[in-house]
C-alpha positions in Angstrom: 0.0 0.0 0.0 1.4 3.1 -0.6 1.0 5.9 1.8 2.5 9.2 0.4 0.8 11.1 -2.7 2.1 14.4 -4.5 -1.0 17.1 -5.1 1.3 18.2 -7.8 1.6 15.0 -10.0 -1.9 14.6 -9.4 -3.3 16.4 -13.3 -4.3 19.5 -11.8 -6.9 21.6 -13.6 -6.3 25.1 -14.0 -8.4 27.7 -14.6 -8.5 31.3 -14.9 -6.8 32.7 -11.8 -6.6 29.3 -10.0 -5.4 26.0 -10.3 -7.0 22.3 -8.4 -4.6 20.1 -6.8 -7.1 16.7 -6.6 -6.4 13.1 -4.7 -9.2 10.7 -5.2 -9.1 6.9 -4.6 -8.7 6.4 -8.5 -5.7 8.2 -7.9 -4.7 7.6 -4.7 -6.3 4.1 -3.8 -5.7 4.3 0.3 -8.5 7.2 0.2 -11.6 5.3 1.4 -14.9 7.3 1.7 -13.6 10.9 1.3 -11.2 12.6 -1.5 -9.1 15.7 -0.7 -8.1 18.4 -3.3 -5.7 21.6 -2.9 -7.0 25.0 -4.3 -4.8 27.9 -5.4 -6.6 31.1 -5.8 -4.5 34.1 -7.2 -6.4 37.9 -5.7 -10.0 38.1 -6.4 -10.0 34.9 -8.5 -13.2 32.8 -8.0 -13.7 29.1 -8.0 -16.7 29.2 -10.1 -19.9 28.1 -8.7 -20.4 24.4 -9.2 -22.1 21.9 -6.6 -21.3 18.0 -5.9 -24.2 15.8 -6.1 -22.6 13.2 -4.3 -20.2 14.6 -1.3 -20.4 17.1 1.0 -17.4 19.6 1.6 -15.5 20.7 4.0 -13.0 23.5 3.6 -9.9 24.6 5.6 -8.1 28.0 4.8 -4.5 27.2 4.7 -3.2 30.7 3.6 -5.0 34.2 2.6 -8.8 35.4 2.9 -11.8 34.0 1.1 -15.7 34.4 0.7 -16.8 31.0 0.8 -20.7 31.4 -0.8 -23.5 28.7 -0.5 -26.8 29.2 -2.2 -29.2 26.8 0.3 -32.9 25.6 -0.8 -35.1 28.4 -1.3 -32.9 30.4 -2.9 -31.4 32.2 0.5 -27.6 33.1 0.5 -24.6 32.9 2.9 -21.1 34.2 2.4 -18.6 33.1 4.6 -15.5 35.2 5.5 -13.0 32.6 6.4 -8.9 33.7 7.5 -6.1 31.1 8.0 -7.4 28.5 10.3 -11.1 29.0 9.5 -13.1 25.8 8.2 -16.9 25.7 6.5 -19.0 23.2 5.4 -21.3 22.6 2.2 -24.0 20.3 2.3 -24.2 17.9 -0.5 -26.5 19.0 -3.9 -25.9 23.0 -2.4 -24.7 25.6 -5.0 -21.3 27.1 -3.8 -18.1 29.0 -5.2 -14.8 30.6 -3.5 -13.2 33.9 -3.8 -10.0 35.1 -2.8 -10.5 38.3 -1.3 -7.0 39.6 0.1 -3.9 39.8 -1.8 -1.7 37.0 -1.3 -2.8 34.0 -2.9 -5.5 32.0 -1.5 -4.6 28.4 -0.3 -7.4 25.5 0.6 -7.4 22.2 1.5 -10.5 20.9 0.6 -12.0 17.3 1.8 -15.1 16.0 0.3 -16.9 12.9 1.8 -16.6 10.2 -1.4 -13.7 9.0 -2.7 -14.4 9.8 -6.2 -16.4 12.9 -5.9 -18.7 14.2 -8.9 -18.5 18.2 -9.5 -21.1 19.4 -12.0 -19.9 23.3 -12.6 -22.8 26.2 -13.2 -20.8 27.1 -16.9 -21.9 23.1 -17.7 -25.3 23.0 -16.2 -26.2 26.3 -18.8 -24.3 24.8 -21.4 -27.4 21.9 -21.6 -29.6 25.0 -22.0 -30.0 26.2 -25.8 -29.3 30.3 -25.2 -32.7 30.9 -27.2 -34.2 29.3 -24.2 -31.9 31.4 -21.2 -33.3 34.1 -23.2 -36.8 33.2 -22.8 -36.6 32.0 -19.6 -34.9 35.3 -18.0 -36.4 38.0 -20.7 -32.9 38.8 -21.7 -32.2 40.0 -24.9 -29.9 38.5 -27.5 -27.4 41.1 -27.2 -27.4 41.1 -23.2 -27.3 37.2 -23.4 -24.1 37.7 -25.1 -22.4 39.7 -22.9 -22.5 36.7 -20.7 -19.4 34.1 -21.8 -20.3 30.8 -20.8 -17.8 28.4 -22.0 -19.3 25.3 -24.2 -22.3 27.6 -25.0 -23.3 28.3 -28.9 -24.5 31.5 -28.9 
């Protein structure tokens, strides 16, 4: 069994201003019933809002300042302000993103309860709706709509 795992050797996914560090049991086989990922936010970078439909999160602020947002049934928000030290929690199926708001870089260890996690990001969940219909749906015009870059979407 091996014991020892590098977050760096582990395909991180970049993005924007930010960069994933992830360990699942796929990739790290001694993780049983909870995965563990490393997130790198440079200032004012967000971790774009995405949810897991099978885990719940906990987050731990290794370095820097962040606004941890959670959008709970019903619609009603909370933003928490979490410093080195600070931990939060996101239920399972809740809508939730991460901004760095101070200016050294922002540094989280993340732990998730399932080994192999599923992360379904807002950008993909509109991508499945044709922009004719996000149109409709919101009374936005086709101009406005465009304004909006959602990656994978054909506008």
């Amino acid at each position: 069994m091996d014991n020892q795992f590098n977050f760096k050797q582990s395909d991180p996914r970049a993005f924007g201003m930010g960069v994933l560090f992830r360990a699942s049991k796929e990739r790290f086989p001694v993780l049983q019933g909870l995965a563990i990922q490393g997130l790198k936010l440079k200032t004012e970078a967000i971790r774009e809002p995405h949810v897991h439909p099978n885990a719940h999160q906990l987050d731990y602020c290794v370095a820097g300042e962040a606004i941890v947002g959670i959008v709970e049934p019903g619609g009603k928000t909370k933003e928490l302000h979490l410093k080195p030290g600070d931990i939060s929690f996101v239920p399972q199926g809740y809508l939730h993103w991460i901004k760095n708001v101070a200016k050294p870089e922002l540094e989280f260890l993340v732990v998730l309860s399932h080994e192999e996690p599923e992360t379904l990001e807002l950008s993909e969940m509109l991508t499945g709706v044709p922009s004719k219909d996000l149109r409709h749906m919101y009374g936005v015009k086709e101009e406005e709509i465009h304004k909006i870059r959602i990656p994978g979407v054909i506008y």
